[in-house]
C-alpha positions as CSV (number, residue, x, y, z in Angstrom):
1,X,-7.5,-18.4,14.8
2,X,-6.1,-17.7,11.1
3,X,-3.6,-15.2,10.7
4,X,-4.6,-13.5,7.7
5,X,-4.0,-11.1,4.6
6,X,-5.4,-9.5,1.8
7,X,-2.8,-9.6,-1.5
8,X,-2.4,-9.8,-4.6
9,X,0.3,-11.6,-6.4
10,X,2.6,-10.4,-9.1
11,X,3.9,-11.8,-12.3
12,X,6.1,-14.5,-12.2
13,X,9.3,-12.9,-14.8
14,X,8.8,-10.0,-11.8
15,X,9.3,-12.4,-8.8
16,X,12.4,-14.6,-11.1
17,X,14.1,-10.9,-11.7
18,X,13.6,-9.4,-8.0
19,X,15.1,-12.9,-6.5
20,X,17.7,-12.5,-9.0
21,X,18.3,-9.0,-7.2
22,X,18.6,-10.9,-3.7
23,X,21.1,-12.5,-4.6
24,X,23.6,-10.3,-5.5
25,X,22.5,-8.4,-2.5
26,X,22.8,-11.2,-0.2
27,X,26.4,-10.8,0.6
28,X,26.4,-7.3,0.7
29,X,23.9,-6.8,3.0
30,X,24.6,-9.4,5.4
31,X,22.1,-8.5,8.5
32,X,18.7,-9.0,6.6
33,X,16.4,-11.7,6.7
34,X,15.7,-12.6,3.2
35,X,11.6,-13.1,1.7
36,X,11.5,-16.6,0.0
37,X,10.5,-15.5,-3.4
38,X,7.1,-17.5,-3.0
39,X,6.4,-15.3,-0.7
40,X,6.9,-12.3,-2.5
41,X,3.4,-10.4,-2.9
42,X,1.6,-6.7,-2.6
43,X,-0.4,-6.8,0.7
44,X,-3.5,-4.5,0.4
45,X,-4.7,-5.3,3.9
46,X,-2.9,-7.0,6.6
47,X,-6.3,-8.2,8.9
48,X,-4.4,-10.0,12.0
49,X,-5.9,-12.6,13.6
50,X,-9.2,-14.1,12.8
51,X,-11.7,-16.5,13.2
52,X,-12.1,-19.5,10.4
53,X,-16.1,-18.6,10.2
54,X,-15.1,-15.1,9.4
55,X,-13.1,-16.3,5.6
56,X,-16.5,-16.7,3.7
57,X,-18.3,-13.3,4.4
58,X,-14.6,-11.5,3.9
59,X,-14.6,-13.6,0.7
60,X,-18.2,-13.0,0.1
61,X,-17.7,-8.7,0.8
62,X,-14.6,-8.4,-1.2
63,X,-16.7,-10.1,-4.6
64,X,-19.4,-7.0,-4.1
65,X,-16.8,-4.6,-3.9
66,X,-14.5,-5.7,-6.8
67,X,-17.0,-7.3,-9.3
68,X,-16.9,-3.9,-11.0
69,X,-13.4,-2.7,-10.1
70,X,-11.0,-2.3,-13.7
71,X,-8.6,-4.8,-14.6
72,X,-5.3,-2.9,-14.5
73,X,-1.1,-3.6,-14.7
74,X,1.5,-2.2,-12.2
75,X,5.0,-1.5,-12.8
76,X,7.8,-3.0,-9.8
77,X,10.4,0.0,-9.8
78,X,13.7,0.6,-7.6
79,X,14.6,-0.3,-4.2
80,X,14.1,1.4,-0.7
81,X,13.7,0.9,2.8
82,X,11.2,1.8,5.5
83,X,11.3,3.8,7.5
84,X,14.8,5.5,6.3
85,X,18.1,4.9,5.6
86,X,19.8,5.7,8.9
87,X,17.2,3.4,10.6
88,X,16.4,0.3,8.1
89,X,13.7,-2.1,9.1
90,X,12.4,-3.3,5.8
91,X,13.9,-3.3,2.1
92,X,11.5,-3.0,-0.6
93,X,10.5,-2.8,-4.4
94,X,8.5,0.0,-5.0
95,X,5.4,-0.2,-7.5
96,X,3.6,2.4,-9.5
97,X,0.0,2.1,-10.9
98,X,-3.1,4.3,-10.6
99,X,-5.4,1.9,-9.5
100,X,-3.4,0.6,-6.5
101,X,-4.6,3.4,-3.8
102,X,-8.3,2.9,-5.8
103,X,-8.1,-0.8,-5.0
104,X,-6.5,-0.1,-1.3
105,X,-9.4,1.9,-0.9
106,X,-12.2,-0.2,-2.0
107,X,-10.8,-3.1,0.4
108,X,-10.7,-0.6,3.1
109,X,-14.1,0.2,2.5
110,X,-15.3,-3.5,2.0
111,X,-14.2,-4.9,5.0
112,X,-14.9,-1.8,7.4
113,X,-18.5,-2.6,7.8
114,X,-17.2,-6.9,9.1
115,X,-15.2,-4.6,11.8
116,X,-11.9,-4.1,10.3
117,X,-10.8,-0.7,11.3
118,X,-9.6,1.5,8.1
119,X,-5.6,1.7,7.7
120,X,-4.0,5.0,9.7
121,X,-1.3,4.9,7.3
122,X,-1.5,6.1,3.5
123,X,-1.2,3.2,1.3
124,X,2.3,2.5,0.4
125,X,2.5,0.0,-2.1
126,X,5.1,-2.4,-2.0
127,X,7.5,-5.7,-2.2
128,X,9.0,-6.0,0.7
129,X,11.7,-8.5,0.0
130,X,13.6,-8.2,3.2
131,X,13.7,-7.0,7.1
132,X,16.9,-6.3,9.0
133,X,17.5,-8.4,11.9
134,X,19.8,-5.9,13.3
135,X,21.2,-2.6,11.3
136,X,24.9,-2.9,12.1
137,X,24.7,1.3,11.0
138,X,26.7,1.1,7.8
139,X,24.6,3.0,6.1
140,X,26.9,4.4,3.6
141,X,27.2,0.8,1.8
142,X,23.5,0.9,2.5
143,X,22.8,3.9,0.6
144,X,25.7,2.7,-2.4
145,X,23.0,-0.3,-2.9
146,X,20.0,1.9,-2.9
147,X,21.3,4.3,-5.4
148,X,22.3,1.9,-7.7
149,X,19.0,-0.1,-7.6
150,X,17.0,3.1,-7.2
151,X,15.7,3.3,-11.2
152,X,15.4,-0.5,-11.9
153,X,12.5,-1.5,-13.5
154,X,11.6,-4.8,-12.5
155,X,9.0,-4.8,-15.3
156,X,4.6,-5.1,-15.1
157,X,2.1,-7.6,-13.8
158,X,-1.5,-7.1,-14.0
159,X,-3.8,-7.1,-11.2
160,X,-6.7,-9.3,-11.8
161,X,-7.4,-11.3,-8.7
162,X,-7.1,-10.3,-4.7
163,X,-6.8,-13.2,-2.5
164,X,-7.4,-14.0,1.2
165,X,-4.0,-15.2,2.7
166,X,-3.4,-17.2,5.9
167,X,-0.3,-16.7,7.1
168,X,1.2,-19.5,8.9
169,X,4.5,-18.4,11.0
170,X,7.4,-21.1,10.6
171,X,11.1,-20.9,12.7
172,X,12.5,-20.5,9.0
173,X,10.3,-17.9,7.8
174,X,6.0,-17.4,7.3
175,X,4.5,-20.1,4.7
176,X,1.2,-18.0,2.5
177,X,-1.8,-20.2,2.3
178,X,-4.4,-18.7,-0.4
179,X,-8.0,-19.3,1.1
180,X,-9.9,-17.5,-1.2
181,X,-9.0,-16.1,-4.8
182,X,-11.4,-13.5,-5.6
183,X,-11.8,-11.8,-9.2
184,X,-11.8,-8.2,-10.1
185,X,-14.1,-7.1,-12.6
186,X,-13.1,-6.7,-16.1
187,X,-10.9,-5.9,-18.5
């Protein structure tokens, strides 16, 4: 079985400035487990566990649906957390674009038909560049940090590809194997 993904990655001066961001949060927010920064990606559509004869018609259904999808940049913006501040589980970089839900959507749509039941959720999209291990409760240093990272602008990346991610779960951390790279449309 493949744990697997569907992401798209983000531009590189984004990733260099959000690691940059890490690390001056590292010490100050002791209790979370950290993302490598090669690891650092939007998930569209977190598929679980799946068989290896199952990659080539999920490539093969997310071609149809995309070949005609726009091209289209997304702005990484400010820090939060899920699910709230008094309960932290994951820090994240939020990101802003009009497509995003469009291209959420279109996946969703794609790979319900192979029988991948449709998100419950809204689409949130996100960097999640850490998870608590623990939240020790100070959430007044938790909300100092937020605040002053809640307006940064991490600058844009364009969306052009989605890719098929196997997830391989390590003690140190989950290493991100790209199966399949697949295209969107146009400019």
């Amino acid at each position: 079985m493949i744990r697997a993904f569907i992401a798209t990655n983000i531009d590189s001066r984004i990733i260099r400035e959000v690691a940059e961001t890490i690390v001056q949060l590292r010490r100050a927010i002791p209790e979370v487990r950290w993302v490598a920064p090669d690891n650092i990606h939007l998930t569209i559509k977190f598929l679980g566990d799946i068989e290896p004869s199952r990659v080539d018609p999920i490539a093969n259904a997310l071609e149809q649906a995309l070949t005609l999808f726009p091209r289209f940049t997304i702005n990484a913006k400010g820090l939060g957390v899920f699910p709230d501040p008094r309960r932290p589980r994951v820090l994240w970089v939020g990101l802003e674009g009009g497509q995003l839900a469009k291209l959420a959507a279109k996946v969703e749509a794609a790979l319900e038909p192979l029988g991948f039941a449709r998100e419950e959720r809204g689409f949130q999209p996100h960097l999640t560049i850490g998870r608590w291990r623990r939240f020790d409760g100070a959430t007044k240093n938790l909300l100092e940090k937020l605040e002053r990272w809640k307006s940064h602008d991490y600058g844009a990346s364009k969306v052009e590809t989605v890719t098929l991610f196997q997830s391989v779960l390590k003690p140190d951390g989950a290493l991100h194997q790209p199966l399949r790279v697949v295209a969107i449309g146009q400019e």
